[in-house]
VEXMI-848046 format. One record per residue (C-alpha): residue in one letter; x, y, z. Coordinates in steps of 0.05 Angstrom, whole numbers, plus 5000, padded with zeros to 4 digits. Layout:
<recs>
AXYZ
...
</recs>
This chain:
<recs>
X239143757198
X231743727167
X228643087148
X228542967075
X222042627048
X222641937024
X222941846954
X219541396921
X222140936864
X219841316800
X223141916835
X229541556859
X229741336780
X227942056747
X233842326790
X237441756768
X236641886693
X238842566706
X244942546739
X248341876704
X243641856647
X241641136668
X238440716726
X239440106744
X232639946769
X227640226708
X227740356638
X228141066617
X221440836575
X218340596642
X218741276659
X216841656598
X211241136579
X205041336612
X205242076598
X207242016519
X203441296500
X196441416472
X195240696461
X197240636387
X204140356397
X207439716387
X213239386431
X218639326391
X217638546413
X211938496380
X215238786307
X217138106291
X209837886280
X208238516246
X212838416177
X210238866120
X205739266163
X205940056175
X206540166256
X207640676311
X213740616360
X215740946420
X222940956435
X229041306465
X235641416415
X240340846427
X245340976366
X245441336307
X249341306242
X250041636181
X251041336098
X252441666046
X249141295992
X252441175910
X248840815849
X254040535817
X253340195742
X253839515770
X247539645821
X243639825756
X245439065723
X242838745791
X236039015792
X237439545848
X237740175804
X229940125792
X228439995863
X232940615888
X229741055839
X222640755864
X224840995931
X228441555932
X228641925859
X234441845806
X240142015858
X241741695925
X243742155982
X245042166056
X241141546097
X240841546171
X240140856213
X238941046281
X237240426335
X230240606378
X229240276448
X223940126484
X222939746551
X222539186504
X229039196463
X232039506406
X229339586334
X234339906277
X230740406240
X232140646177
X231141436141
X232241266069
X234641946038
X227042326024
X226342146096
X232242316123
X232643016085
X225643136127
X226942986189
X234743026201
X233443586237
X228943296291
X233642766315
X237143136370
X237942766439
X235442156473
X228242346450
X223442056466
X221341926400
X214941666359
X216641406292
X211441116247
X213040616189
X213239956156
X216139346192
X221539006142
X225838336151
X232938426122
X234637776115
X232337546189
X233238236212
X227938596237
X227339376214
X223239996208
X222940386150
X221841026170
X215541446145
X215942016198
X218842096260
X217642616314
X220042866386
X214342526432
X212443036481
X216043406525
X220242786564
X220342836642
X227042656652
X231943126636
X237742586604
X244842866581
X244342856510
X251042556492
X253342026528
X259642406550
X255842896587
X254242336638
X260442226652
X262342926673
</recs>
């Protein structure tokens, strides 16, 4: 039989990524990083610091989940009905929270429903994706309200793009 080259580790973990749809020696971000990062990004370790702030991230789809949002009377006597309409118009709608992770960790992101009508379509897969917004605390929660969000690139690791597909 011939000899087969010797892979090296990025390789070893790209094949990794595409067979399992994980590694356990690298991040799928360590992998994606250098060809998609143009040097305006934050770690999502450093959103703590940045509360109130518009920033970039760079992240792979981690979970995803979708609202569908109701202005009730009693919203309107608590002082919410003004900010809602501030946000989003006179009706509510369909929100999306979908978790972003980086080498880093995880950041919750959230597509209020002007947002999410724009880009519902674009989340489709493990991404990568860059998403640019304002850092929020929810009550010692760290979030991102979502301005934009975008496919990164073309990745160059071919993941499954739902979790059962990894699993055969």
């Amino acid at each position: 039989a011939p000899a087969l080259p010797e892979l090296d580790d990025f390789e070893k973990a790209r094949r990794e990524f595409e067979i399992t749809g994980i590694s356990a020696k690298m991040h799928l971000m360590d992998l994606l990083r250098p060809g998609l990062d143009r040097g305006d990004t934050v770690a999502t370790s450093e959103l703590p610091l940045l509360v109130g702030r518009p920033v970039r991230i760079l992240g792979v789809l981690d979970a995803m989940r979708l609202v569908d949002t109701q202005i009730s009377a009693g919203d309107r006597w608590r002082g919410q009905w003004r900010a809602w309409q501030e946000r989003d118009g006179p009706s509510a709608g369909t929100m999306e929270f979908i978790t972003l992770e980086d080498e880093f960790g995880l950041v919750e992101c959230t597509l209020f429903p002007k947002a999410y009508e724009r880009f519902a379509m674009v989340i489709r897969g493990y991404g990568p994706y860059l998403a640019e917004g304002v850092v929020e605390d929810q009550l010692g929660a760290v979030t991102l309200n979502v301005q934009t969000i975008r496919l990164a690139g073309k990745p160059r690791v071919k993941a499954p793009r739902y979790a059962h597909e990894a699993a055969g």
